[in-house]
Each structure stands twice: as C-alpha cells, then as structure tokens.
C-alpha positions in Angstrom: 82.9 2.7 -13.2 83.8 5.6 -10.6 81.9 7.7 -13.3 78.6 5.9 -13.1 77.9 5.6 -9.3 78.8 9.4 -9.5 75.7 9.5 -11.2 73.6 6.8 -9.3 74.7 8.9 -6.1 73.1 12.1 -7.6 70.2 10.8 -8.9 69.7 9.1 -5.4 70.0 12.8 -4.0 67.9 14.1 -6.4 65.4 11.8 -6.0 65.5 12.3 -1.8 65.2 15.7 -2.6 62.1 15.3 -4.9 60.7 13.2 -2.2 61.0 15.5 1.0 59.4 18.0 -0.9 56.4 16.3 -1.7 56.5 15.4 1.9 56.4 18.8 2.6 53.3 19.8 -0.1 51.3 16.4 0.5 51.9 15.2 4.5 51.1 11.9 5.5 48.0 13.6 7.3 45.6 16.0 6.2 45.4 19.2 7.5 43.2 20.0 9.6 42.6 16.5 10.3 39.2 15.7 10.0 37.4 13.4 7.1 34.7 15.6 6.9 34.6 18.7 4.6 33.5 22.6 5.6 30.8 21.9 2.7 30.2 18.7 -0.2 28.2 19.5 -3.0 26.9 16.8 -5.4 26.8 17.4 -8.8 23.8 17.3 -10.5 22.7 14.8 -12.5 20.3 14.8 -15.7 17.1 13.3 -14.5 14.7 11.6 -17.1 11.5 13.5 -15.1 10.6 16.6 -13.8 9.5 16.8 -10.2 7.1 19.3 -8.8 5.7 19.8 -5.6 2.8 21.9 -4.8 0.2 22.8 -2.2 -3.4 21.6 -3.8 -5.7 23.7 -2.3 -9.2 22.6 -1.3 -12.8 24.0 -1.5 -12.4 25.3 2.3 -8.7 26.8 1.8 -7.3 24.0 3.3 -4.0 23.0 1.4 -2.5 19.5 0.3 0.9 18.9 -0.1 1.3 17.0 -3.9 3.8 15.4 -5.8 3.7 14.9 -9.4 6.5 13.1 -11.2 6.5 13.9 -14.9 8.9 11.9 -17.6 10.5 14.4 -19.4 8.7 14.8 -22.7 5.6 14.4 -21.9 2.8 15.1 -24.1 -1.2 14.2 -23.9 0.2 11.6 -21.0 -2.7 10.1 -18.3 -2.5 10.6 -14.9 -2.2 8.2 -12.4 -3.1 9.3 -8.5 -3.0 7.8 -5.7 -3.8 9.8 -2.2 -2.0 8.4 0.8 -1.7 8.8 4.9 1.9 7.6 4.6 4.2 10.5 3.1 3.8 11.6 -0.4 6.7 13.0 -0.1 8.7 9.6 0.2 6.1 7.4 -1.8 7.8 9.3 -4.8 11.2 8.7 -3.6 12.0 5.1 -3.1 15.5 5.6 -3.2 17.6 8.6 -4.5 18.3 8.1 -8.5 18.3 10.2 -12.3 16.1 7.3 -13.2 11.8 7.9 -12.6 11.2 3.9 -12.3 13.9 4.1 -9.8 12.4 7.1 -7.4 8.6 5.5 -7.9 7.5 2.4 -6.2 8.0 -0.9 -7.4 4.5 -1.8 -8.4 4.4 1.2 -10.5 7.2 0.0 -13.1 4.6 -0.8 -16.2 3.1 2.9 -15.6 6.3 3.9 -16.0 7.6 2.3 -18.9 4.2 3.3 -20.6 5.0 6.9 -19.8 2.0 8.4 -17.0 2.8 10.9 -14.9 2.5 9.8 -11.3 1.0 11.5 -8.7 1.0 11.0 -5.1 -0.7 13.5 -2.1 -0.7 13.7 1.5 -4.5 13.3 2.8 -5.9 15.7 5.1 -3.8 16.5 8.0 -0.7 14.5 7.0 2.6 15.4 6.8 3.0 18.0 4.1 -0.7 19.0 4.1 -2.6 21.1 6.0 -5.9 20.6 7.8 -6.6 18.2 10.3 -6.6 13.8 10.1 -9.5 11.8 11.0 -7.9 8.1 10.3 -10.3 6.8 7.7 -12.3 10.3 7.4 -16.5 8.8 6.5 -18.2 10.6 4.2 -20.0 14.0 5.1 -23.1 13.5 7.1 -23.7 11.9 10.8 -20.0 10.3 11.1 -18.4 13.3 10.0 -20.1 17.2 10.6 -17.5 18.5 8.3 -18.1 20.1 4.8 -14.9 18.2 3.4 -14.3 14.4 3.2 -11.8 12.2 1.0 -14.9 12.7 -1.6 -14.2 16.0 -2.1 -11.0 16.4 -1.7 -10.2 14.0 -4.0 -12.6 15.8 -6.7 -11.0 19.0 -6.2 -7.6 17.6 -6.6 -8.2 15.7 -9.7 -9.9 19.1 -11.0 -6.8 20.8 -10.1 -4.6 18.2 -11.8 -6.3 18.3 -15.1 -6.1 22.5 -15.2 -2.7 22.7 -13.9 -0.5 19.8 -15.5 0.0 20.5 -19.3 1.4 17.9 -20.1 -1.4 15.3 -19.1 -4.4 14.9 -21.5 -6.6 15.8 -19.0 -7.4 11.7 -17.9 -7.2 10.5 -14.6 -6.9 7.1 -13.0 -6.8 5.8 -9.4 -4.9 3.0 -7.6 -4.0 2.2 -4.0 -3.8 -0.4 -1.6 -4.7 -1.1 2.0 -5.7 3.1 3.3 -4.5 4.0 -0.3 -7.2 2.1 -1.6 -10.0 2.8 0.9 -8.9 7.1 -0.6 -9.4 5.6 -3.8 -12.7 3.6 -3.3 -14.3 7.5 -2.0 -13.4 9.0 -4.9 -16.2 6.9 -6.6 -18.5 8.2 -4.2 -19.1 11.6 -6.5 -16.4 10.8 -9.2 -15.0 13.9 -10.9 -15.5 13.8 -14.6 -12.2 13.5 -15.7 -11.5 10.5 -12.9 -12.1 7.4 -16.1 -10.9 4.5 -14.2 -9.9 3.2 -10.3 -7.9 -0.3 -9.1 -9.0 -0.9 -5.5 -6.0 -3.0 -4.2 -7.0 -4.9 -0.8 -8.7 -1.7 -0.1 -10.1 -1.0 3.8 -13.5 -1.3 3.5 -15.5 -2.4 6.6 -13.4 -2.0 9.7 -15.6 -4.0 12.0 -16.5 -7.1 9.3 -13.4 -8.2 8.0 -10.9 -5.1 7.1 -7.7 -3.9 9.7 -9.6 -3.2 13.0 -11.9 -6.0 13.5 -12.0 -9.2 11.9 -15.4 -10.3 12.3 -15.9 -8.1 15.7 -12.4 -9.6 17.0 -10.2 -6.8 17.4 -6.7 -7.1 16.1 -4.5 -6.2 19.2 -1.7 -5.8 16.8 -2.9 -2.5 15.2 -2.9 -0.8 18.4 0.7 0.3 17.7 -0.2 1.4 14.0 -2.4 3.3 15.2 -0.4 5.2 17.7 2.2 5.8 14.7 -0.7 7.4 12.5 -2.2 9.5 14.9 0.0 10.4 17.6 1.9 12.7 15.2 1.0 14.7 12.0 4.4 13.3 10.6 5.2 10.2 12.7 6.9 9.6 15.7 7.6 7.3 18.2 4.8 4.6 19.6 4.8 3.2 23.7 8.1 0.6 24.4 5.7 -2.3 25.5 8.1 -3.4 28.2 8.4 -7.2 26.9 10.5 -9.4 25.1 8.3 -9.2 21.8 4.6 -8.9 20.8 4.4 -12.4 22.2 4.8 -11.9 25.6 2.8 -9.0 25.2 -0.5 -10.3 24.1 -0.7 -12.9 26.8 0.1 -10.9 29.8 -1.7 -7.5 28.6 -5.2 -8.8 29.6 -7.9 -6.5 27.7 -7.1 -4.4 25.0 -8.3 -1.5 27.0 -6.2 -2.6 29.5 -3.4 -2.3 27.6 -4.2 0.9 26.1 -5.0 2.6 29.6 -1.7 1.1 30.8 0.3 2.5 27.6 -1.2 5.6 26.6 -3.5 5.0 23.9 -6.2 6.0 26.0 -4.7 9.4 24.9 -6.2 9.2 21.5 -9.7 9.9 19.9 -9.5 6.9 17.5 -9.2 4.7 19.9 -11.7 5.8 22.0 -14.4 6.1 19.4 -13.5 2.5 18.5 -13.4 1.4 22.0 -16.9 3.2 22.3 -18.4 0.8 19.3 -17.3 -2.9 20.1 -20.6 -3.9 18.0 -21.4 -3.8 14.7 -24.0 -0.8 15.2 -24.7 2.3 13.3 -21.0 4.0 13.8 -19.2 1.3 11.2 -22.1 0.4 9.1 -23.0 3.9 8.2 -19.0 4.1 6.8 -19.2 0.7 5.7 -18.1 1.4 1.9 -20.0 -1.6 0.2 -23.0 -0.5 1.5 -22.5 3.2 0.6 -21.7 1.8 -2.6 -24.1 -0.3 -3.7 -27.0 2.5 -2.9 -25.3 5.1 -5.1 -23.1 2.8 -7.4 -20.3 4.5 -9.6 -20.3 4.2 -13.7 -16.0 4.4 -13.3 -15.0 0.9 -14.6 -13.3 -0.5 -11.1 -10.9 -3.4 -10.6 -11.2 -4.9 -6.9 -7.6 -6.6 -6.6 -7.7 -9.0 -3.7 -4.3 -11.3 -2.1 -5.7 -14.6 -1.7 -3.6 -14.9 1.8 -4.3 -11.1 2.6 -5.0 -11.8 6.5 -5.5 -7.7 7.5 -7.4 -6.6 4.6 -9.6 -9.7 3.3 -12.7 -8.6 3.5 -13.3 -5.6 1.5 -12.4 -6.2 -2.2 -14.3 -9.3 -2.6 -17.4 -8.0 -0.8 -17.8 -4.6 -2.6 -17.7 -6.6 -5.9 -20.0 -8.6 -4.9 -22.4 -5.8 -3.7 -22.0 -4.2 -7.0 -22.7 -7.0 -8.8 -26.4 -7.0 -7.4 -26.6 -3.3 -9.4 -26.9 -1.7 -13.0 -23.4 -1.0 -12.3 -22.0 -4.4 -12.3 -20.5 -4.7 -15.6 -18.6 -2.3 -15.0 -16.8 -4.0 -11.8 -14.0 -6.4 -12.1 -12.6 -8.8 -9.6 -8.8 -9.6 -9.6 -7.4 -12.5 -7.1 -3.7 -13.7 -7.2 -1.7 -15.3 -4.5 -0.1 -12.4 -2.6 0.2 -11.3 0.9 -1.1 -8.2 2.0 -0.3 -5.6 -0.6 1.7 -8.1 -2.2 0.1 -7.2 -5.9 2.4 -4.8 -5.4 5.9 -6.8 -5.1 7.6 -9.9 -6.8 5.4 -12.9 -6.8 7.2 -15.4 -7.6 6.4 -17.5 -4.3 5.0 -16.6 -0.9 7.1 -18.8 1.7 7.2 -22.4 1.1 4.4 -21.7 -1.9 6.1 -21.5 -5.5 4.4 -20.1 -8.6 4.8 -20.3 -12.1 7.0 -16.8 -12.6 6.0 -13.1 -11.2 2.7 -13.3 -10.9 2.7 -9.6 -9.4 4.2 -8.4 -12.1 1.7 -10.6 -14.5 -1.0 -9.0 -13.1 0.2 -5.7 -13.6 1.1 -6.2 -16.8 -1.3 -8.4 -18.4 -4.6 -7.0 -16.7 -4.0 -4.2 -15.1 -2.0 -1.7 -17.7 -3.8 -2.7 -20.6 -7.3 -2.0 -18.5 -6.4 1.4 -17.5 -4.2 2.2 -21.1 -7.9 1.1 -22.8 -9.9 4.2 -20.5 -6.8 6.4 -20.4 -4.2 6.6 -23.1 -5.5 8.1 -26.3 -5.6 5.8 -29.0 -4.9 2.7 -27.2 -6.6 -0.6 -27.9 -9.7 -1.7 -26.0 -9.2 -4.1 -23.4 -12.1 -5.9 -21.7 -10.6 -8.5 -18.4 -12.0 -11.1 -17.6 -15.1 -10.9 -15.1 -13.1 -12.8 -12.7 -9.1 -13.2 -12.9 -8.3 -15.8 -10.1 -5.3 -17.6 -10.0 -5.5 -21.0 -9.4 -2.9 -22.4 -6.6 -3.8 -26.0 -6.7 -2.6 -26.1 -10.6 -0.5 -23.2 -11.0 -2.6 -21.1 -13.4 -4.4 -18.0 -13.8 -8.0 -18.9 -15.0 -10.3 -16.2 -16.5 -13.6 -16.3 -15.0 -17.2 -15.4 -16.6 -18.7 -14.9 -13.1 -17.8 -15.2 -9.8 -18.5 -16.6 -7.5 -18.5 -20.1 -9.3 -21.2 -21.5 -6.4 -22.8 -20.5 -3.7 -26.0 -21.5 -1.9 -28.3 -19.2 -3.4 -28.0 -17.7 -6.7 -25.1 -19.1 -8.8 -26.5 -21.9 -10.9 -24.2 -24.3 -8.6 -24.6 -25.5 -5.2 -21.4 -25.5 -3.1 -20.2 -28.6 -1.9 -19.6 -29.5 1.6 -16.2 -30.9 2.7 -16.2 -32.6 5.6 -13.4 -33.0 8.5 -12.4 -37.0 8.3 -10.1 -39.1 11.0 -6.7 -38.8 11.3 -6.5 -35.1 9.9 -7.9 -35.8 6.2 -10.6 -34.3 4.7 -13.0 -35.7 2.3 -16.6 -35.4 0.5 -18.7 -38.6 2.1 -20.2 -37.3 5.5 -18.3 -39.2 8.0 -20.1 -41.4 10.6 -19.2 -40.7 14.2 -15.8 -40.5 15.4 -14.2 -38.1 16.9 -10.1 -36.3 17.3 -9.1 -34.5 19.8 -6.0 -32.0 20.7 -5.2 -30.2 23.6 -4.7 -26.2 23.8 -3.3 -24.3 26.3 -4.8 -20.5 25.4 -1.8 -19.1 28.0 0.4 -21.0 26.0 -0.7 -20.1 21.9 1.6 -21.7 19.4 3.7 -18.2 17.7 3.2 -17.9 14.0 7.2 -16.7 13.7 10.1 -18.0 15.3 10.1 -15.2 18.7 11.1 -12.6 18.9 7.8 -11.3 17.2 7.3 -7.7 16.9 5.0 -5.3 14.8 7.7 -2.9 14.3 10.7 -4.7 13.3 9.2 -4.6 9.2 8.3 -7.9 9.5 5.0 -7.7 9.5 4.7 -6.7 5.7 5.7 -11.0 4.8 4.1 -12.5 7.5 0.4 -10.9 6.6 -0.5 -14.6 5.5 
C-alpha cells in the first residue's frame, strides 16, 4: 500500500511537471496578442476554368476591359457575350468558388453545363474600360458625332474574340437583359459575321414610349437615383441622401422632378439635362428608338425577344420590336418569348412571383427548353436543329406554357380575329355584355397615394429588383 501511493505521488509530480511546461511553450494567450496574422495566404485551389482578363482594343485605340471564363478543356466551344454598364469584372464573379457555374450568374447555369465560354465586357467608359460613357450611347449620326457606338464596338470585340480565343469555334451568341440587352439589340445593327444568334431579354428599347425613363411620356421619378449611380462615377459611387423617411415621403413633398434634381444635385449631370431638355416624344428619342432603327435595316441573326409578363420598367421594348419585325422579310427569323417574371426575372427561380404560384421553374424552363436548344442549334457544331415556337407565352390563367403560331392572337386590324371588348360592370366585376348606365365611385387623395410596399420604401435598399411588378 505505502508502495503504491509512492507511485501515485510521483506520477502526480510528473504529470504537474509535464503540465507547467506546456504552460510555459503554449500560454493561455497568444503572443503578441492579436487575432489577426502579419500575412494569411489561401491556398489555391484547382479551378474547373481558366480566367482571362484582357483589354479589347477598339477601332479608335480606345480599350475595353473583358472577361472571358473558359471551362477547362475546351475545344471548338461557342461563345456566349454579353456587354454590360454594370462591372464585368463582378458579372463573372458571383461569389468566390473552384466551381465556373458557381463564379457565373445564375441564369447562365444551362450555358454552363453545355460547356460555352462566357464572356462579359465593360462598355465604353465603365469601370475597367477606357473611353468615355454616354448612358445608352445612339448609334453614329445626329445623336451621337462620334466615330464609335455600341455597333462597333461590339463588332470589333466579337472580331477580336473569334481571333484571340482558341478554344472557341469561332461562333458567337448574344444575351442580356434590361441595358445588357439594349448592347445586345445594337449589335444587330451591323452584325459581325461570326455573331449567329442574339436573346434580347426585357431589353431597353424606347426610353420615352414604354422602356426605364418614361413610360408613355410619364417620367419615372424613381430612376433619378439610378442614374446618379451610373453616371456620377466611372466605377460607382455614392448617390444624394434624400433627407426623408423613404422614397415615399419623397415623391410627395419633392414637387417637380426638376425640382428635385436642382435641389439634389442632379442638375450636375448631362443625362439628365438632355432628358430634361426633351420631355416630348420629338426627334431626340425617336431617332434612337431601336424598333424603328430596326425595322428600316432589319437583321438576318435569328433573335429571341424575351419579355416578363409583370416587367413594370422595361415592358415596352421586347414585344414592340417583334412586332416591327414582323412587318419585314426578316420576320421569320424573330421569336417572341413571354413567361411570368418580374423584371429580369427570366433570369432567376420562377417558381412564383408573390402570392402567384406556377407549375415548377419556369425561369429555368425557359432556359432550358427554348432557349439552350435555340442557340446550341446556330452555335454548337453538330447539334440538332431546333425551331421555337413563333410565340412561347405562358398562360397564367391555366398554368401552362402554350406554343403559339403567331402573335398577336387578335388585334383590330390585321390578325384574322377581332379583339373583344371587356367592359367594367357594378360592384367591381367585369364582364363581356356592355353594361347600361350605372355608375361607382371611390375617392383619392393624390397627397395621400396608397404605397405599393409596406414603408419604408426605398430604391436602394435591393428591393426594387422583386417589387418591379
């Protein structure tokens, strides 16, 4: 017994001993104490792409800053482009990863998986690029004295692309929405040869009619800030505080928009004073109005005009050059595409738009089902023909997508089919018997306007990007 707690007692000193050293080596603190190392490296991962960026230069020297993602492996792979005013730079970076669909947008997933090469570039004056911005740039002649538009440069960027990326097969294909779709829609203006097929998402189009600035020659007070943030900066920056609780409060105690922009320092900037200088719908926006450029020199690149049913900023434009084209010898070669999205929402998850539920993604069915397959059939070599429907429209009331011959189905002049009137009935219904007389009334305080979001409402809280419904 006096034997073993001998031995516990040494192993208990042993084991104190053990312990204060360690003490010693590893104190309870760090030394010096601070969380934050001199220098932290991460370790590189294997990436399944290569990405390069370049300075594309232009016919005048000017220089545009260009990213182009590349799986690794590629061989005889399309390329898809898209030229934007919103940084290239982090278009192709959606979040940090080893994984291409990952770094690229979401909408671009089944461009991905079918292996293109995706290319994004800062327009004219933005960000990376050199040169300087004019915020929708028209074509060269009386809006623009320049000898460079979006039409060339995007011809000499494509021409670049097909001489300088080996591993594409030389074919080119454009998509966009909103501005990215307006750069797109240019392109066709003079279409480089190698450019074989375009998707015009929701594309800006008429910017007095129906697409961002005016709706119908109401302008959109909201874009004010927008535009601040586009051309205040080269790269972005900071837009006026407006000094109220939200956008709400704003709007009804601004008074004018040129009050407001006098008062907050928009006055400061050339857009806004050209636009300010044309409140009608005179020779300023309909010599830049694209479906009317287009339908006088109409482009043999097959086109799909994608269109959000509840698109509320950029309605106007997909729907209408479509139907220009469709008075030309180009009109076969025009598609229109209509699902039930918000604003860019083609783009995103569609399984439902607020209260609205649908029958699965129908983003991503669009994409996948129409979409890929129309620009695989003009750009991947060997792939199968693929001819959409005239029309692809999905059909809210019974939860469908229905494939269309023609659109429109009626109109008053021209379509085979009369439309038919719908008239307002008592009590809030609706009906087709013209109603005798009868009258209902409401009252409406304009001071007083009922907000389309709970308050606060602001443009620059993100979200805008839901509510454009």
């Amino acid at each position: 017994m006096h034997k073993m707690l001998v031995a516990l007692l040494a192993g208990s000193a042993a084991l104190a001993a053990t312990a204060a050293q360690a003490q010693e080596q590893s104190p309870l603190y760090p030394t010096p104490f601070n969380d934050i190392p001199a220098k932290f490296t991460i370790p590189e991962q294997e990436t399944d792409f290569i990405r390069r960026e370049v300075m594309v230069p232009m016919r005048d020297g000017v220089k545009l800053f260009t990213v182009i993602m590349i799986p690794k492996g590629a061989k005889n792979a399309p390329i898809l482009f898209t030229r934007t005013p919103y940084n290239a730079g982090n278009r192709a970076r959606r979040m940090e990863s080893p994984s291409i669909r990952n770094m690229l947008p979401e909408g671009d997933e089944v461009f991905v998986d079918a292996g293109y090469i995706r290319v994004f570039q800062d327009v004219r004056g933005k960000y990376g690029s050199e040169g300087d911005y004019v915020i929708t740039r028209p074509p060269i002649g009386p809006l623009n004295p320049t000898k460079t538009d979006h039409v060339t440069d995007a011809w000499d960027s494509i021409d670049w692309l097909v001489k300088n990326t080996p591993e594409s097969n030389g074919k080119v294909g454009m998509r966009g929405s909103s501005y990215e779709g307006f750069t797109a829609v240019m392109a066709l203006l003079d279409p480089h040869p190698a450019l074989k097929v375009v998707s015009a998402e929701s594309p800006m189009i008429d910017g007095w009619m129906g697409d961002d600035w005016f709706h119908y020659g109401a302008f959109r007070l909201a874009n004010i800030a927008w535009i601040a943030g586009q051309t205040g900066y080269k790269s972005g920056g900071k837009v006026p505080s407006l000094g109220a609780y939200d956008d709400y409060d704003t709007f009804r105690r601004i008074g004018s928009a040129g009050d407001w922009a006098k008062k907050y320092g928009y006055d400061q900037l050339p857009v806004w004073n050209r636009m300010a200088s044309h409140p009608a719908y005179d020779e300023f926006w309909q010599g830049q109005a694209l479906d009317k450029l287009l339908a006088k020199k109409p482009s043999s690149v097959p086109t799909m005009w994608e269109q959000g049913i509840f698109d509320h900023e950029d309605m106007y434009g997909a729907i209408n050059t479509y139907e220009a084209l469709q008075k030309t010898p180009q009109a076969a070669n025009n598609y229109l595409l209509m699902g039930p999205w918000r604003h860019s929402g083609f783009n995103y998850d569609g399984r439902e738009l607020g209260t609205l539920k649908f029958e699965g993604d129908t983003g991503l069915q669009a994409r996948r089902d129409v979409l890929l397959p129309f620009f695989n059939s003009y750009l991947k070599d060997g792939a199968p023909a693929f001819k959409p429907a005239q029309a692809t429209f999905y059909n809210t009331g019974e939860n469908r997508w229905d494939y269309l011959s023609k659109w429109p189905l009626a109109c008053n002049d021209g379509c085979g089919t009369k439309l038919t009137p719908i008239y307002l009935k008592p009590a809030q219904g609706l009906g087709f018997d013209k109603p005798g007389q009868g009258s209902d009334s409401y009252v409406a305080d304009p001071a007083k306007p009922v907000p389309h979001l709970p308050r606060p409402i602001s443009f620059k809280d993100g979200r805008w990007s839901t509510y454009l419904v």
